[in-house]
Every structure is written in structure tokens, then in C-alpha cells.
N, C-alpha and C positions, 0 to 999 in steps of 0.2 A: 504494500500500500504506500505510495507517496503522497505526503502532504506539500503542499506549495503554499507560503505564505509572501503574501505580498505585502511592500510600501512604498512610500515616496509618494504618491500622488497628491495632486490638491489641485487648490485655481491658482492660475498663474496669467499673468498679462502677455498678448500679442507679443514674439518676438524673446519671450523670454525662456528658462530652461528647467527644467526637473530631473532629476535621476530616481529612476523605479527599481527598486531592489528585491529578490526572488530569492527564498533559502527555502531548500528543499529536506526534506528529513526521509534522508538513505542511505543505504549504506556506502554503495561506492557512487558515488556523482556523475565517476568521471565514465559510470554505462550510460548515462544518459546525453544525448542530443536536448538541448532548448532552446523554449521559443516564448515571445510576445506575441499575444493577438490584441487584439481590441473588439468594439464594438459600442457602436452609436446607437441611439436611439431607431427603431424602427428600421434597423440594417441589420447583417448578418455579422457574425465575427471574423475577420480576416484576419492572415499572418502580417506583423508588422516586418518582424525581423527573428530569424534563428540562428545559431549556431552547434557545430559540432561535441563532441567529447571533449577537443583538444582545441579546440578554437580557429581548425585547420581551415574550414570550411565555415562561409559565414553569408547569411542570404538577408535582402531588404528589400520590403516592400517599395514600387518607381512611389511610391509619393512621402518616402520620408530619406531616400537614400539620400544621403549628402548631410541630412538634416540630425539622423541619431544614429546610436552606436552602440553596439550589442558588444559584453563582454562578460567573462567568465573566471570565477575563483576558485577552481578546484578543490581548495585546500580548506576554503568556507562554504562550500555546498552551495555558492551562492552565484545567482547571474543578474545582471545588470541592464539597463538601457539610459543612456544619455541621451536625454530626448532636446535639443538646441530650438535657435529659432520658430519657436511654437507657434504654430496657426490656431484660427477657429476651427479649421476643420481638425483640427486633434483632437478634441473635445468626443473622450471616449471613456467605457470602460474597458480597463487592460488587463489583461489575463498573462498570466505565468503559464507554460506550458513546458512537458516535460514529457519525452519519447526515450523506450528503453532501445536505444539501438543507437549504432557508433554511427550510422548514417544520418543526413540531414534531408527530412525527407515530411513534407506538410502531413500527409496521410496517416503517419505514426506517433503524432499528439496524440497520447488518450489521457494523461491525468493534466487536471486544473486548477488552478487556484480561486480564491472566492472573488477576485478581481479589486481594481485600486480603481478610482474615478480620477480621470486629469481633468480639467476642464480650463478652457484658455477662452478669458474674455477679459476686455477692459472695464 
């Protein structure tokens, strides 16, 4: 069973930044592949951004690339997103995701976190 607990979230102003932090309770971290989704109101949940085991392999949604930055601590069970220059349209709930497998691969998310709310308004 993994738990994924999330934080960092809040309101934050157009243009500004937040980091969302993901610690997971397992044994070895480093079988797992992780991942950000999100999800707005009245949309479906999409991947933001994932990464490998090892941080080898690292994939981002075309409407944040350049913008955040997915990273990982092995050693703290713990994964990250630097979320920069923030829009309105970030204004989401953001979900921790976590796949038991060394590959990086959307389909093999199956455990989730309870989600963290960003919301970006002035």
C-alpha cells in the first residue's frame, strides 16, 4: 500500500512561484516512477510532469514545460515540482502520483495522493 502525502500548495499571484512536495511511505522509493497531475474544475486530471527511478528520464506537460521542474530525493522518499511563473490557468488540484515500475510511463499511475489546491489569482 502507498500513501502519498502532499504540500506546498496555496494562492499565489500571476507570475509568481510555489514548490509542491510529495513523500511517499515505502519501502524502496527508488521502484517507483513519479508523477504530478492536476485537475480543474469541471476537466479531467492530466499528467503535469513525471519522472523516472533515477531521474534518468523526465517528461512535461507542452503547457508548463519551461515553466516547472520535477525533481527527486531518493534518500527522502520525497518528489518535488517547482512550479515558476504561474498563470490562471494553473489554478488546479494537484495530485502526487506514484507507479511501481523503473519505467516512465502515464498508464502505470495507480496510487494517489489526497491532492494540494494551487490557485493563482490576483
Amino acid at each position: 500500500q502507498v500513501q502519498l502525502i502532499e504540500s506546498g500548495g496555496g494562492l499565489v499571484q500571476p507570475g509568481g512561484s510555489l514548490r509542491l512536495s510529495c513523500v511517499a511511505s515505502v519501502r524502496t522509493f527508488s521502484d517507483y516512477a513519479m508523477g504530478w497531475f492536476r485537475q480543474a474544475p469541471g476537466k479531467e486530471r492530466t499528467i503535469v510532469a513525471g519522472i523516472s527511478w533515477n531521474s534518468g528520464v523526465i517528461y512535461y506537460s507542452d503547457s508548463v514545460r519551461g515553466r516547472f521542474a520535477i525533481s527527486r530525493d531518493n534518500a527522502k522518499n520525497t518528489v518535488y515540482l517547482q512550479m515558476n511563473s504561474l498563470k490562471a490557468e494553473d489554478t488546479a488540484l494537484y495530485y502526487c502520483a506514484a507507479a511501481r515500475s523503473r519505467r516512465l510511463r502515464v498508464e502505470d499511475f495507480g496510487s494517489w495522493g489526497q491532492g494540494t489546491q494551487v490557485t493563482v489569482s490576483s
